[in-house]
Every structure is written in C-alpha cells, then in structure tokens.
PAZA-457718 format. One line per field, with one value per residue: residue number from 0; x, y, z of N, C-alpha, C in turn. Coordinates in Angstrom, 1 decimal, always signed. Each point is the difference from the previous one (the first is absolute). Layout:
num <- c(NUM / ...) .
npx <- c(X / ...) .
npy <- c(Y / ...) .
npz <- c(Z / ...) .
capx <- c(X / ...) .
capy <- c(Y / ...) .
capz <- c(Z / ...) .
cpx <- c(X / ...) .
cpy <- c(Y / ...) .
cpz <- c(Z / ...) .
***
This chain:
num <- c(0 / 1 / 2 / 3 / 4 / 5 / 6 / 7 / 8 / 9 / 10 / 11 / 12 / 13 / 14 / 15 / 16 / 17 / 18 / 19 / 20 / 21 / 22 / 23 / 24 / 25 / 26 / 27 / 28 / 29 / 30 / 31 / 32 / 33 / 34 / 35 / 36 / 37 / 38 / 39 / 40 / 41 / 42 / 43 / 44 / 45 / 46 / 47 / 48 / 49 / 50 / 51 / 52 / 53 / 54 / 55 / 56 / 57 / 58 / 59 / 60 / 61 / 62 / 63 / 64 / 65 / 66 / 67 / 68 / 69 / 70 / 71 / 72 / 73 / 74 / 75 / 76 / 77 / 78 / 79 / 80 / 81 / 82 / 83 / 84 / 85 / 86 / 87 / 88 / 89 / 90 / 91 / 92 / 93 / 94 / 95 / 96 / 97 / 98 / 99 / 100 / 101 / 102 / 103 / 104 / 105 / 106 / 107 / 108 / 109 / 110 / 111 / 112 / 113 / 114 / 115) .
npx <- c(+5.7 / +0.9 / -0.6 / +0.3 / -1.1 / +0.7 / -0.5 / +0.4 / -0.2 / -1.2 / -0.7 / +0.3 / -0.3 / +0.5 / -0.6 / -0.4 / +0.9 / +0.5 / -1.4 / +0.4 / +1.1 / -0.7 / -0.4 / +1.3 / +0.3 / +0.9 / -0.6 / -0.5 / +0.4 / -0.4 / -0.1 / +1.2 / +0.1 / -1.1 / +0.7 / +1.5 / -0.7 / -0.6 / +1.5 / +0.0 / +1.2 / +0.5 / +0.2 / -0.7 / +0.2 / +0.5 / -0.9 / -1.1 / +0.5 / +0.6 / -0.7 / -0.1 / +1.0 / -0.4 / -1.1 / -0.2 / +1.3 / -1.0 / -0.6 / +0.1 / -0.2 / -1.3 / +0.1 / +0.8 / -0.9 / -0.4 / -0.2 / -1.4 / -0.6 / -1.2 / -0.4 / -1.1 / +0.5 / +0.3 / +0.8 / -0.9 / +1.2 / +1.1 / +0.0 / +1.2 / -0.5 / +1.2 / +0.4 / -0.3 / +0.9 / +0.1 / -0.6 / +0.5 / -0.9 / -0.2 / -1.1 / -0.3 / +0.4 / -0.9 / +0.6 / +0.8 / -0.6 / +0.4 / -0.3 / +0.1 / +0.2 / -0.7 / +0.1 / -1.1 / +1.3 / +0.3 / +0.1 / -0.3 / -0.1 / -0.1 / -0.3 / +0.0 / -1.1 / +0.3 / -1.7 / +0.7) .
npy <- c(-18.6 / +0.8 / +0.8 / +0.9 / +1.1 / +0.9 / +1.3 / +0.5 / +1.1 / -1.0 / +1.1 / -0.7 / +1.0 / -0.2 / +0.7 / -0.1 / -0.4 / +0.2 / +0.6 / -0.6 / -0.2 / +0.4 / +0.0 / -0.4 / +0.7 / -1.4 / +0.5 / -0.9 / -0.4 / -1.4 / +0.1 / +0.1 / -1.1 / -0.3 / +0.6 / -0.8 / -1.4 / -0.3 / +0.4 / +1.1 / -0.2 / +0.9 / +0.4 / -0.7 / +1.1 / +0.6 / +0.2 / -0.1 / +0.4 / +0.9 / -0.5 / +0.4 / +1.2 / +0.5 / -0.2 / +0.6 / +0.8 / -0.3 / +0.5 / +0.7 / +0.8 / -0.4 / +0.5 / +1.1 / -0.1 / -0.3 / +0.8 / -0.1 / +1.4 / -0.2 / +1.2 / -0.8 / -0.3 / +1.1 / +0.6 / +1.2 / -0.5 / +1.0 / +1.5 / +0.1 / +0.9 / +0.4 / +1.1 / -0.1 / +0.4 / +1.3 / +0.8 / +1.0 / +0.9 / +1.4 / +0.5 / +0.2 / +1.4 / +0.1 / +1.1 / -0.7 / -1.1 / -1.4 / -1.1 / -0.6 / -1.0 / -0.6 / -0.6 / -0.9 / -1.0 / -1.5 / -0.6 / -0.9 / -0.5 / -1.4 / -0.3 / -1.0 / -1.2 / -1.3 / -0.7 / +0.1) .
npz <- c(+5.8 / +0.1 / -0.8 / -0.8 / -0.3 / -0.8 / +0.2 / -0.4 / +0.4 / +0.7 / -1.1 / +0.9 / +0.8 / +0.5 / +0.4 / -1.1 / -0.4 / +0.7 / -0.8 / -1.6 / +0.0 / +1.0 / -1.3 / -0.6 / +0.6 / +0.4 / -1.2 / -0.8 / -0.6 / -0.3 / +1.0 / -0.3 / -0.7 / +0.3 / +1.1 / -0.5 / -0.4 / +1.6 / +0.6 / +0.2 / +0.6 / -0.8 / +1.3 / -0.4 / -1.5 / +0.2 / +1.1 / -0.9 / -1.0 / +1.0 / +0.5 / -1.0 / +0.5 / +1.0 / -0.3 / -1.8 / +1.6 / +1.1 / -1.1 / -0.4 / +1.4 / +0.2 / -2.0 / +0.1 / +1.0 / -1.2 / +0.3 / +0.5 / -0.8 / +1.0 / -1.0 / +0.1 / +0.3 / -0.6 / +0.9 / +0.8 / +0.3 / -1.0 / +0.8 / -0.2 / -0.1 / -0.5 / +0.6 / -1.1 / -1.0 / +0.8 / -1.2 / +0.4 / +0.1 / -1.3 / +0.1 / -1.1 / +0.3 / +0.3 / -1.0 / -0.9 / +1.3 / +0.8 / -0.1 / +0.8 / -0.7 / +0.6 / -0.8 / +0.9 / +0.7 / +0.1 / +0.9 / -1.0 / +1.1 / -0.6 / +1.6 / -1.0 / +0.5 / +0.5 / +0.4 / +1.3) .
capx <- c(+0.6 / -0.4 / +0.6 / -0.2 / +0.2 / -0.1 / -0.4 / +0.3 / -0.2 / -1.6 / -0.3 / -1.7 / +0.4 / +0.2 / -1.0 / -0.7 / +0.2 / -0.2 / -1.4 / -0.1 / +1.4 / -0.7 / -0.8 / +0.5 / +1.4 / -0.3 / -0.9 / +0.4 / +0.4 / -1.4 / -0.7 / +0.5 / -0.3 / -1.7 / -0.3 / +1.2 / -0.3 / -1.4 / +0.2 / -0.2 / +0.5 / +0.8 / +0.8 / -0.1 / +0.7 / +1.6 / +0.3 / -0.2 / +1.5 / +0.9 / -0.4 / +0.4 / +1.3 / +0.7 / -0.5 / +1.1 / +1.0 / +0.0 / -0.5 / +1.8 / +1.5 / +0.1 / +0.5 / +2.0 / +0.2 / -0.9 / -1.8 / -0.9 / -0.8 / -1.4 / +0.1 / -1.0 / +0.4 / +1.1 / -1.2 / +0.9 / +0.1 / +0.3 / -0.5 / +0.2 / +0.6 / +0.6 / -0.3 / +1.0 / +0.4 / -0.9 / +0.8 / +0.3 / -0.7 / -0.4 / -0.9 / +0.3 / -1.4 / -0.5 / +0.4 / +1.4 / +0.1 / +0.6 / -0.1 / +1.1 / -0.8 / +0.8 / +0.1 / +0.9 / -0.3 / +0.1 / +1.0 / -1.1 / +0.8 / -0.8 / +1.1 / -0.5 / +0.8 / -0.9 / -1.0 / +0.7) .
capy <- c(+0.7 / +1.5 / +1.0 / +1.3 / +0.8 / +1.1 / +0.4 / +0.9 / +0.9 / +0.4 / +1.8 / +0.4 / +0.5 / -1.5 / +0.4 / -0.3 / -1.2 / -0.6 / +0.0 / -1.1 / -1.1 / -0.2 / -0.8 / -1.4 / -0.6 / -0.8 / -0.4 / -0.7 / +0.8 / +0.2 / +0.9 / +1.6 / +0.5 / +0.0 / +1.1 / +1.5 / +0.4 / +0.6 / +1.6 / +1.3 / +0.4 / -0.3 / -0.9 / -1.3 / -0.5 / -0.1 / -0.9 / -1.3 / +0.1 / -0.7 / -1.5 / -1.1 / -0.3 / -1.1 / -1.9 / -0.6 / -0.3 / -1.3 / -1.7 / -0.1 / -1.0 / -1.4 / -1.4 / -0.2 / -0.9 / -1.4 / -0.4 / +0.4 / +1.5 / +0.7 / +1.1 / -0.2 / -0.4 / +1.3 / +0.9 / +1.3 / +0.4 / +1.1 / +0.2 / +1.7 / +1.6 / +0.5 / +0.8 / +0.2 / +1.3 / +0.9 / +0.6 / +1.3 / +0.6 / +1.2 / +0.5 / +1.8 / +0.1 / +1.2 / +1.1 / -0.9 / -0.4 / -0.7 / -1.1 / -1.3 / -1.1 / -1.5 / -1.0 / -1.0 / -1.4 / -1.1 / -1.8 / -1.3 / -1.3 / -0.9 / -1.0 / -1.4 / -0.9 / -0.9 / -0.6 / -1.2) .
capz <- c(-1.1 / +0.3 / -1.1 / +0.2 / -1.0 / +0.3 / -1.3 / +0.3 / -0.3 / -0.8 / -0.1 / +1.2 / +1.6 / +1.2 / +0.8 / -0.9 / -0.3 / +1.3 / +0.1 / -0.4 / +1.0 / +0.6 / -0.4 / -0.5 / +1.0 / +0.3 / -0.3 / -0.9 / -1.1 / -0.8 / +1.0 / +0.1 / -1.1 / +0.1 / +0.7 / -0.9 / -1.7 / +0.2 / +0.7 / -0.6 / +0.4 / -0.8 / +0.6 / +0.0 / -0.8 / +0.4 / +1.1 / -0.6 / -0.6 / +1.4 / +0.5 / -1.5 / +0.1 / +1.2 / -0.4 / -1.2 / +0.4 / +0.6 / -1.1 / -1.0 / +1.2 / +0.2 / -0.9 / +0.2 / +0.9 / -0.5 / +0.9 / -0.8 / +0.9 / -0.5 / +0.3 / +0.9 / +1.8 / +0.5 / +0.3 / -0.2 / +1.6 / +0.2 / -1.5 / +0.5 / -0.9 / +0.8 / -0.9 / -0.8 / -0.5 / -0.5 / -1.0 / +0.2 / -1.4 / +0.8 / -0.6 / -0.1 / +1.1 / +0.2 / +1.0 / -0.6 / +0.6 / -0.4 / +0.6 / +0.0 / -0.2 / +0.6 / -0.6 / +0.9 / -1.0 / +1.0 / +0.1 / +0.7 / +0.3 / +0.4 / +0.2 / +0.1 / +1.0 / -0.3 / +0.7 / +0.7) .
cpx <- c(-0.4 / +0.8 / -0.6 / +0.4 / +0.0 / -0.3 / +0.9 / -0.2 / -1.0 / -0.4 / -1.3 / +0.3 / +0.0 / -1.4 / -1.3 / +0.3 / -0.1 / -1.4 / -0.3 / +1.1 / -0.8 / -1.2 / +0.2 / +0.7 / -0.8 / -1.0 / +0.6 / +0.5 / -1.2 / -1.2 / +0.4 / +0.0 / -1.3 / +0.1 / +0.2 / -1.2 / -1.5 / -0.1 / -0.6 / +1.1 / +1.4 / +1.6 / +0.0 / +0.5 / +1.8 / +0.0 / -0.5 / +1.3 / +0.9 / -0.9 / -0.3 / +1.5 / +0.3 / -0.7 / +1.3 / +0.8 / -0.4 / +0.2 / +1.7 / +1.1 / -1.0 / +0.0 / +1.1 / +0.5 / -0.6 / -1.5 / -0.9 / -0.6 / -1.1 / -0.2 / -1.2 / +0.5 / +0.9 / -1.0 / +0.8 / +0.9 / +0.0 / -0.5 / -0.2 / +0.3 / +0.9 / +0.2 / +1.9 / +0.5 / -1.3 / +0.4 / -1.3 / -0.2 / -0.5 / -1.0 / -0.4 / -2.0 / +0.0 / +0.8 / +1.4 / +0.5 / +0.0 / -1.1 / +0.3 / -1.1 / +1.2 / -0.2 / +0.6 / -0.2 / -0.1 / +0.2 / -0.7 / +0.7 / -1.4 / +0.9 / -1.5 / +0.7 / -1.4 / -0.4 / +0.8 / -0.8) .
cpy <- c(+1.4 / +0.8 / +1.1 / +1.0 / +1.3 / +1.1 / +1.8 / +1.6 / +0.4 / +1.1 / -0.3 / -0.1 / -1.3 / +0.2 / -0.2 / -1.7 / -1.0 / -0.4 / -1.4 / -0.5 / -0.5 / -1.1 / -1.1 / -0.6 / -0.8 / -1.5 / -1.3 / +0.3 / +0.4 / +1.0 / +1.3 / +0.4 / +0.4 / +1.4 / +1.0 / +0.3 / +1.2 / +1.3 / +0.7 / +0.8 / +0.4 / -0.7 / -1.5 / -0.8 / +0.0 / -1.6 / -1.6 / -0.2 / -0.7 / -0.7 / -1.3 / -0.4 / -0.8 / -1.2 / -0.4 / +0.0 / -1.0 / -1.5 / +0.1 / -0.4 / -1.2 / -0.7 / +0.3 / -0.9 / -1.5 / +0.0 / +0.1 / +0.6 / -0.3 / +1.3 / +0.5 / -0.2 / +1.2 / +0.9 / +1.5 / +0.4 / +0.9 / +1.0 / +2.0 / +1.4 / +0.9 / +1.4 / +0.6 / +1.6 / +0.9 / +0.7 / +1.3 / +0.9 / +1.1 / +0.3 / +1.7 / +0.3 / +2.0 / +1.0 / -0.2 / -0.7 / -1.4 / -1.1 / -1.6 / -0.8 / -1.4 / -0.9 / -1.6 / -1.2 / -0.5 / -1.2 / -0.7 / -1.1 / -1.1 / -1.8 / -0.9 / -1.1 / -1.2 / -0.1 / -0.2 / +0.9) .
cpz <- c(+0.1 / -1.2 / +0.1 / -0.9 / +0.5 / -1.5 / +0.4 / -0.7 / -0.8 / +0.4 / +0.6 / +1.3 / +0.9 / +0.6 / -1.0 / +0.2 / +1.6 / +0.6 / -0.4 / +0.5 / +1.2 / +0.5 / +0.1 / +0.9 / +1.1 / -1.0 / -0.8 / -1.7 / -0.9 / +0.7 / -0.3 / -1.8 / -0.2 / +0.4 / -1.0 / -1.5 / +0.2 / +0.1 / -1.0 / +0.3 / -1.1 / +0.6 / -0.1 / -1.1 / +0.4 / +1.2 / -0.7 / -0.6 / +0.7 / +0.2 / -0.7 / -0.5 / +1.2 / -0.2 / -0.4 / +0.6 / +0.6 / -0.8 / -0.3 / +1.3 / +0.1 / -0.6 / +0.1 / +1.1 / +0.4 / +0.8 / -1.2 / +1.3 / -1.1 / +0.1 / +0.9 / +1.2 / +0.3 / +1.0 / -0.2 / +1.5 / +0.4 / -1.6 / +0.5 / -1.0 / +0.7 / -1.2 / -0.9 / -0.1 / -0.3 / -1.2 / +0.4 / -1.3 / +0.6 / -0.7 / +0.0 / +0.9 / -0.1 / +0.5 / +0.1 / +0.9 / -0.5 / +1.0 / +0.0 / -0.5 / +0.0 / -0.7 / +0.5 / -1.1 / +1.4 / -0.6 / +0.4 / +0.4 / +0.1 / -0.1 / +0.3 / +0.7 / -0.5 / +1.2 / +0.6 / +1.9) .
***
C-alpha cells in the first residue's frame, strides 16, 4: 500500500529543509516521527505535518479498498524538497541604492509504502 503527500509552498528554503528530510527517509514512520518531534530544527514542523498526511492517506485507500493497514508497519520510501516559487523583494541600502532579497518557499513530497 503506497500513498503519498505533498505540502506545498512552505516559506522555508529547500536547502534548510532537506537537512531534516534526510533524516527520515528510508526510516519507519514511528522512527521518523521520534526524529521530526526532537529536532531543533524549525523545519521539522511543516515535514511532521506531510508525513501525518500521507499515513491518514495510506489508512483512508486501504479502508476504501476493504484491508486493514497498521499504521505501524508503513515505512518512509521516498521523501524529497524540491524548491518552489521565489518572491523577489528590494530592500532600500546606502547611497539610494537598492538590494535583492529572495524570499524562497519549497515542495515537500513524502511517499509512504508498507514493510514488504
């Protein structure tokens, strides 16, 4: 049973976030929650989020499709940031000059699969 979530256009750089993604990937769910609630990392609240969504997708196709899914037996297969829309901003600077400030989001993808 494989499901999968996606979260989109979270206001923290893919390159920030990909530190904790890291972590988890490959791991078991309950394993990767332990990691996500310990971080320090503020990244780890958006990615627990998505990864709490793909479970609840897994549990919900395999009661539409009459199984029973332990949410303990999922693990993390896949689990990648890809980087979203930059929003583009100027900041005023010395001497009436101008400077760019970047503002990035990104795209969390995390695709659950069971023990097999």
């Amino acid at each position: 049973m494989e499901a999968r979530a996606v979260a989109k256009n979270i206001r923290m750089s893919a390159r920030k976030m990909r530190l904790v993604i890291d972590e988890i990937r490959g791991e078991s769910v309950n394993d990767a929650y332990g990691v996500l609630q310990f971080s320090k990392k503020k990244a780890s609240e958006p990615i627990q989020k998505c990864l709490k969504s793909a479970v609840s997708n897994a549990v919900y196709q395999a009661d539409e499709e009459g199984e029973v899914l332990d949410a303990d037996e999922l693990r993390v297969r896949e689990a990648y940031v890809d980087e979203g829309p930059t929003m583009k901003r100027w900041m005023p600077r010395a001497f009436g000059r101008a400077t760019p400030i970047n503002k990035r989001t990104s795209h969390v993808t995390i695709v659950v699969d069971t023990k097999e």
